[in-house]
C-alpha positions as CSV (number, residue, x, y, z in Angstrom):
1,X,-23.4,-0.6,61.3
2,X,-26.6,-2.0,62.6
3,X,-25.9,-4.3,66.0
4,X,-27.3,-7.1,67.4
5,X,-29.6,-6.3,70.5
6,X,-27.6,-8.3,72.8
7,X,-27.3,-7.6,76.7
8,X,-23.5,-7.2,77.8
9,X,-23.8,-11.2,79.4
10,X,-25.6,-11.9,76.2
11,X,-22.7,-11.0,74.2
12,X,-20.1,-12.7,76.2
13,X,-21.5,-15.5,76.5
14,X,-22.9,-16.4,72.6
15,X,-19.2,-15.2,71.0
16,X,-18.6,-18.9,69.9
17,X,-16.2,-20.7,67.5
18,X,-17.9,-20.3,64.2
19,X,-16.8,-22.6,61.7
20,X,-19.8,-24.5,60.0
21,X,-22.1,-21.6,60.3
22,X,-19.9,-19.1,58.5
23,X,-21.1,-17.7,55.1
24,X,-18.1,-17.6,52.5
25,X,-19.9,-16.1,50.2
26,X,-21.2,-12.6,52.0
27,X,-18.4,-9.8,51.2
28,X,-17.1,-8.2,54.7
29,X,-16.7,-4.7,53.9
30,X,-13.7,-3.4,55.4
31,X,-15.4,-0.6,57.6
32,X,-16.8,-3.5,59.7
33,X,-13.4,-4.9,60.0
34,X,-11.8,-1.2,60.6
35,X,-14.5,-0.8,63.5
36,X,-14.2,-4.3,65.2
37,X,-10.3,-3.2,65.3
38,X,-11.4,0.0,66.8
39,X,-12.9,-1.7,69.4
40,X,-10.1,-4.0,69.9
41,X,-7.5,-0.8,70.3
42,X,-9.6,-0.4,73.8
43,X,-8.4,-3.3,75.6
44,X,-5.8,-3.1,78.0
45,X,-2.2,-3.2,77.0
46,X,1.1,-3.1,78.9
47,X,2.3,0.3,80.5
48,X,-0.2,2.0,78.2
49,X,1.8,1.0,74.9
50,X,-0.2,-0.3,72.1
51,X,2.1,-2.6,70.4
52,X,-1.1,-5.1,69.0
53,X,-1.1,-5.2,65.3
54,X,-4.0,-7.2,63.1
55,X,-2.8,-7.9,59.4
56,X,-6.2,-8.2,58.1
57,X,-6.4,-10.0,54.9
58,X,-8.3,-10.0,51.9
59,X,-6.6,-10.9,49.2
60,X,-7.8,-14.2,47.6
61,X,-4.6,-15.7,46.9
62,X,-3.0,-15.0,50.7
63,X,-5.7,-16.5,51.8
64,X,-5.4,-19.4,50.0
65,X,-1.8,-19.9,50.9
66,X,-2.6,-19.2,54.4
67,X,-5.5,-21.9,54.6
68,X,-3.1,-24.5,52.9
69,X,-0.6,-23.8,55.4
70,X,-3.4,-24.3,58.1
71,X,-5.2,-27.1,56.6
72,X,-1.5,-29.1,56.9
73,X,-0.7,-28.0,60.1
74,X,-4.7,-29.2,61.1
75,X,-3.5,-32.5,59.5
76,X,-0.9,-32.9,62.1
77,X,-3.1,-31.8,65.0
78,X,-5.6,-34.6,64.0
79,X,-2.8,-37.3,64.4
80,X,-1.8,-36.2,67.2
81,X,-2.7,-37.4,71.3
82,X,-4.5,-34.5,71.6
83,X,-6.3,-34.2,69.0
84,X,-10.3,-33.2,70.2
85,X,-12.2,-36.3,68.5
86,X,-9.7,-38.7,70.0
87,X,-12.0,-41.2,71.7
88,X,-11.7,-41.1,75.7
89,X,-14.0,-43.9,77.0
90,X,-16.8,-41.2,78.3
91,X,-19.9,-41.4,76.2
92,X,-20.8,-38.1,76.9
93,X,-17.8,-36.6,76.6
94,X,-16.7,-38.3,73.6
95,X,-20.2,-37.5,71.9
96,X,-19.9,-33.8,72.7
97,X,-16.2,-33.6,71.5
98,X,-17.5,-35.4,68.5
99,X,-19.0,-32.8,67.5
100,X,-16.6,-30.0,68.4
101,X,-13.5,-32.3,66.3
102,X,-16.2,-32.4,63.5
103,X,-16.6,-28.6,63.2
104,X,-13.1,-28.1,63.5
105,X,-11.9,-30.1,60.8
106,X,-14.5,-28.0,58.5
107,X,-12.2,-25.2,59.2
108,X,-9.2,-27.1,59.0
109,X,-10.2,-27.7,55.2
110,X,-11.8,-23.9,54.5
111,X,-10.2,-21.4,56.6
112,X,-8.9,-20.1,53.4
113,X,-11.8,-20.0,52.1
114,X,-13.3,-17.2,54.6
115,X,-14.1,-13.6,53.0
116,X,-11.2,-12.3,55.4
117,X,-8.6,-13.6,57.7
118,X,-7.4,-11.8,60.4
119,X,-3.9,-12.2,62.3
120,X,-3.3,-11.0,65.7
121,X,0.2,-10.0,66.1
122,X,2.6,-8.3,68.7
123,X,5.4,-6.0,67.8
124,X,8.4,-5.3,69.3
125,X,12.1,-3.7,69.7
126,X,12.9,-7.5,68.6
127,X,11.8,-11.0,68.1
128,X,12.3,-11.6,72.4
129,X,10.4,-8.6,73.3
130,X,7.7,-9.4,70.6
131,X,7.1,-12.7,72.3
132,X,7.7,-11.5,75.3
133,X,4.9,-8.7,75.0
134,X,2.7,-11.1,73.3
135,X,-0.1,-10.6,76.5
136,X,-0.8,-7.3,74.8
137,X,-2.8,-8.7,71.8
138,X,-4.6,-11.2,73.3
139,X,-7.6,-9.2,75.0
140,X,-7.7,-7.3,72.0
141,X,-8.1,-10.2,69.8
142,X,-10.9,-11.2,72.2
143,X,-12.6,-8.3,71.9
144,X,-12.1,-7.7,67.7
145,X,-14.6,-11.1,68.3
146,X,-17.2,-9.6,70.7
147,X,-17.3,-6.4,68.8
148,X,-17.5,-8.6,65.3
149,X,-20.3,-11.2,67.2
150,X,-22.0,-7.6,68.2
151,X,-22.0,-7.0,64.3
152,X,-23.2,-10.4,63.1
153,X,-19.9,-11.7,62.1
154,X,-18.6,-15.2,63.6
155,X,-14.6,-16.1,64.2
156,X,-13.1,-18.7,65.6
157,X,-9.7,-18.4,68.0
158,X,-6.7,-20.0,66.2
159,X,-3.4,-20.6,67.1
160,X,-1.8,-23.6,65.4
161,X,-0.4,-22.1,62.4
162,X,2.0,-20.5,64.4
163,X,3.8,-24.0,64.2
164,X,4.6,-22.5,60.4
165,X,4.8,-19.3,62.0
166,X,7.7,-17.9,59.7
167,X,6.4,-19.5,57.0
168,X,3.0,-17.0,57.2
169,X,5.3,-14.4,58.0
170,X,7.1,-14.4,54.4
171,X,3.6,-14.5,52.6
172,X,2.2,-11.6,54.1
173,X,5.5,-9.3,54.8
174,X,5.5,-9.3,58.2
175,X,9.0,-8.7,59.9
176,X,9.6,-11.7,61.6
177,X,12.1,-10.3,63.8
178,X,10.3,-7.8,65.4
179,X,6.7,-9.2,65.0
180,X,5.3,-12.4,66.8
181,X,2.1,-13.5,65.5
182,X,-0.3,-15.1,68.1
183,X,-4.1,-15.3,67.3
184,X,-5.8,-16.3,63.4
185,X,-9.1,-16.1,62.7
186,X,-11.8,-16.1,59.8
187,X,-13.8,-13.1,59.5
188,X,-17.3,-14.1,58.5
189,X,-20.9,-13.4,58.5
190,X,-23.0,-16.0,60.2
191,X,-25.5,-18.4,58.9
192,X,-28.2,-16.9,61.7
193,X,-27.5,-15.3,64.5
194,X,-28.6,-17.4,67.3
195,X,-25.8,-18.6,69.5
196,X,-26.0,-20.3,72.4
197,X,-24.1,-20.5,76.0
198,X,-21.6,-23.6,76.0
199,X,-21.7,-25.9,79.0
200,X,-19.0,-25.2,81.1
201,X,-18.2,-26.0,84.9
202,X,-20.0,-23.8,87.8
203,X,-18.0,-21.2,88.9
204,X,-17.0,-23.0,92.4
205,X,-15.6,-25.7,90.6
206,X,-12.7,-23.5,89.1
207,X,-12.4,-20.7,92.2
208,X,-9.9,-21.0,94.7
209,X,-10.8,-18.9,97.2
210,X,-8.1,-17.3,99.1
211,X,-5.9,-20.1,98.6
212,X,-5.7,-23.1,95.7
């Protein structure tokens, strides 16, 4: 798999939320997917046990029932106080969120529609220890997206459907008392490959030094 010639800071900072610029129609072939994984199984987890698991899925009518339960859980996310287009009173900000809300609500009405979804889960002795362990997926999630943005794929971090998190459980199998889901993404290629930094605060801004 041919990557992208992108510097280590490159990479880290252009692996956006894609939503808008993902192409539904591309086929991912499920090497790519096997390798992004691979790369995944090298972040750190918890005394050296690897209990991340990624349901990857493909199948058109999953998906579908998986972007349905997402598009209604979205629904109640966009009614709600804290809902990202929510005007504040800050030109700026409210024009910059603007946009963000907008390309949000694209995915809230086409997730299912993605080539392939992919679920970062955590498994464990039982449902308390697979929450409890749930810190052990998360840097591998975030890598399964450099390691996919390296490969000319986009995703987008997801967490709200976990609101129906049961429900997702019974349409792919997953034993809900031993697995807690956490992270869902699409799995696409882009529309280009040109990403750019976001804005975000200088690093003094957010460091504490020594003391908060």
């Amino acid at each position: 798999m041919t990557s992208l010639d992108l510097t280590p800071d490159q990479l880290l900072s252009t692996t956006r939320a894609v939503r808008k610029r993902l192409d539904f129609t591309r086929p991912v072939p499920d090497d790519v997917a096997r390798e992004c994984v691979a790369m995944a199984l090298q972040a750190p987890s918890g005394s050296n046990v690897v209990t991340m698991r990624f349901v990857v899925i493909r199948d058109e009518e999953k998906r579908r029932a998986i972007g349905e339960v997402y598009r209604q859980v979205y629904a109640m996310y966009k009614a709600s106080p804290g809902y990202a287009g929510r005007p504040t009173g800050d030109a700026e900000r409210d024009r910059v969120q603007s946009r963000v809300a907008d390309s949000a609500d694209y995915l809230g009405e086409h997730m299912g529609e993605a080539p392939v979804l992919v679920l970062g889960c955590n498994e464990g002795r039982d449902r308390a220890s697979a929450i409890a362990g749930i810190g052990n997926i998360l840097p591998g999630m975030w890598s399964f997206m450099l390691a996919a943005r390296a490969r000319g794929l986009g995703t987008a971090w997801t967490s709200m459907h976990v609101a129906r998190e049961r429900e997702v459980a019974e349409i792919l199998g997953i034993p809900y008392d031993t697995v807690a889901q956490a992270v869902l993404t699409p799995l696409a290629y882009t529309k280009g490959t040109d990403f750019r930094p976001a804005d975000r605060p200088a690093p003094d801004q957010v460091i504490h030094w020594d003391t908060w």
